[in-house]
C-alpha positions, -999 to +999 in steps of 0.1 A: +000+000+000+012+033-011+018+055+023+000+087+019-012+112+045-048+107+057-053+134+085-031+166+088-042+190+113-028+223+108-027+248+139-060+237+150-075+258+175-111+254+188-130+281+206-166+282+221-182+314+228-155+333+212-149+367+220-173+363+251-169+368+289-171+329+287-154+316+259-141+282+260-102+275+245-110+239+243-079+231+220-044+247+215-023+249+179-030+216+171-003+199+150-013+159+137-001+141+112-020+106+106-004+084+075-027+054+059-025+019+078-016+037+112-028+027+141-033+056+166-044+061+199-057+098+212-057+090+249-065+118+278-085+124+306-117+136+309-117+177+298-089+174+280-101+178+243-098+145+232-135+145+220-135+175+207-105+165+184-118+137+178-152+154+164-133+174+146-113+147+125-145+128+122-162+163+101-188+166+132-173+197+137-154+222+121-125+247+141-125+280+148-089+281+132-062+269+115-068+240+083-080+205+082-070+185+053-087+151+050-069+125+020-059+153+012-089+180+006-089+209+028-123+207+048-123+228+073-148+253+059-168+230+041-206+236+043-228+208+063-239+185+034-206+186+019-194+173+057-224+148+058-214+129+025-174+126+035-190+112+069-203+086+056-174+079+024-148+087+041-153+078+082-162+051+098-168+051+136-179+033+162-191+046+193-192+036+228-227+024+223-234+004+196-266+029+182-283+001+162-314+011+151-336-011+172-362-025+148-347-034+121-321-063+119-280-069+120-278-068+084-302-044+079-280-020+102-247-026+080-274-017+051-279+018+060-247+036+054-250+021+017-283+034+006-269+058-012-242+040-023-254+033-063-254-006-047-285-027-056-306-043-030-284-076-037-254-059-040-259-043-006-269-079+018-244-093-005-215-065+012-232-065+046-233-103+047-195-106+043-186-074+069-211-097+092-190-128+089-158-110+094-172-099+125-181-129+137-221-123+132-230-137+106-250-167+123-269-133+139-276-117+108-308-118+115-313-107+151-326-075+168-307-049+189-320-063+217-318-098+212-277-092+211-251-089+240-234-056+240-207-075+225-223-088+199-236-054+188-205-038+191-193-065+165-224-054+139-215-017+147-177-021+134-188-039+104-215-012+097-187+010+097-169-007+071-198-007+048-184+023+026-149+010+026-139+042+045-107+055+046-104+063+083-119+037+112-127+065+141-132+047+174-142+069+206-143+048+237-156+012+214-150-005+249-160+014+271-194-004+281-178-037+281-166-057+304-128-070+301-128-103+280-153-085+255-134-059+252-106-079+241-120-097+218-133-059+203-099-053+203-089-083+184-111-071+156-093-035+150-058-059+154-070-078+126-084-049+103-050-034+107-026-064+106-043-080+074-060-052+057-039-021+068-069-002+082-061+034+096-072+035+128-075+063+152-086+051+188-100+078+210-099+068+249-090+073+281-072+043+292-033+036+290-040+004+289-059+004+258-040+030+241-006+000+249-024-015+219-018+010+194+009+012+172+014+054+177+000+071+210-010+109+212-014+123+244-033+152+250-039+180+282-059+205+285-063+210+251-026+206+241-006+175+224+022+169+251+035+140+233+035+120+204+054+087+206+057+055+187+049+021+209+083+002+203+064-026+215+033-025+189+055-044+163+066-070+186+029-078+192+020-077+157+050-102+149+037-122+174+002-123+164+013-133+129+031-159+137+006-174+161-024-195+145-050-188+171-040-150+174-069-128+159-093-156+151-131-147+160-139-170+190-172-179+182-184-201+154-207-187+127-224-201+099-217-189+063-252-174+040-252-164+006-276-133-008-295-160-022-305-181+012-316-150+028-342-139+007-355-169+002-357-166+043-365-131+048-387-121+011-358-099+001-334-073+013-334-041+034-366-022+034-364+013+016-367+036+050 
């Protein structure tokens, strides 16, 4: 893969209320460089920008100053629909929580983001099928919100984010409502977009711990970047993984459906909504 630079923040600088008694300096001059297939953590404390850097590289929000250039394109001025179609081309995220929408199925979730896609209806379970079984799901494809563990939906929210092929995974706390082993096995799943398919990854969280996993951690303060190192450890794991059979195999067992056996099963695809 061709290494090219993904994210590059340019003196960002993020103000609320600006020019007020109470305006907010939420984030300082910020400098970040992200190249494709990294793996990054953003890791700080509560207050200390992270989200709002993090909405910021996802196009949620734009700053008061300095340039954002995504792939690339300089979007820090964009207008809202121009924002809203390179959120849904460009970024995929997952959440804390999962957001499935509740009556509607697993597949049907990793559906949505390809509505607009120019995919037929085949086309479309055909791609949301496959993200499924990476995931693990695909013997839950046809399962409700609530008839999955937070795990489970976790799993379908990370393959719904893959549904445009995006060029940036955006993560902001994906295991934060989980308990320990599931959060590993969450985990597992970014290892094994990165290591086999070169997936940039930018991890937003709180936890040391979690940011150990990443291959580049960025730490921020009170609205400042106070370091910026490589983990000389990241490639040791990696190497490790590789060369281990069981290392970032789902650990569950799923059962493979074509297009085909699901609507004969279900009377067709996603419903036009």
């Amino acid at each position: 893969m061709e290494e090219r630079t993904v994210i590059e923040m340019q003196h960002i600088n993020k103000k609320y209320y600006e020019g007020q008694e109470n305006e907010l300096h939420i984030l300082h001059d910020i400098d970040l460089t992200v190249k494709t297939g990294e793996f990054v953590s953003l890791v700080g404390e509560s207050g200390s920008g992270k989200s709002t850097m993090m909405n910021i590289i996802g196009a949620l929000d734009r700053p008061t100053s300095g340039k954002y250039f995504l792939s690339g394109e300089d979007i820090s001025e964009m207008d809202d629909d121009y924002l809203s179609e390179i959120r849904n081309q460009e970024i995929g995220f997952v959440f804390q929580s999962a957001y499935m929408i509740p009556r509607i199925s697993a597949v049907e979730n990793v559906e949505v983001p390809l509505m607009y896609s120019g995919l037929s209806r085949r086309e479309r379970r055909e791609r949301a099928m496959e993200l499924l079984e990476m995931v693990g799901m695909g013997d839950r494809y046809k399962h409700k919100a609530n008839e999955l563990s937070g795990g489970q939906n976790q799993r379908v929210a990370i393959a719904r984010a893959l549904a445009c092929e995006p060029s940036i995974i955006l993560a902001d706390e994906p295991t934060g409502a989980l308990d320990s082993k599931t959060g590993h096995l969450i985990m597992d799943i970014f290892h094994k977009l990165h290591d086999e398919q070169g997936k940039t990854i930018v991890l937003i969280t709180h936890s040391k711990e979690l940011a150990a996993e990443t291959q580049r951690i960025v730490t921020i303060s009170d609205g400042y970047i106070i370091s910026d190192e490589k983990n000389e450890l990241f490639k040791l794991k990696r190497d490790a993984r590789r060369n281990d059979p069981n290392a970032n195999k789902m650990h569950y067992e799923t059962t493979s459906h074509t297009a085909e056996d699901i609507e004969n099963t279900e009377g067709g695809a996603v419903n036009e909504f």
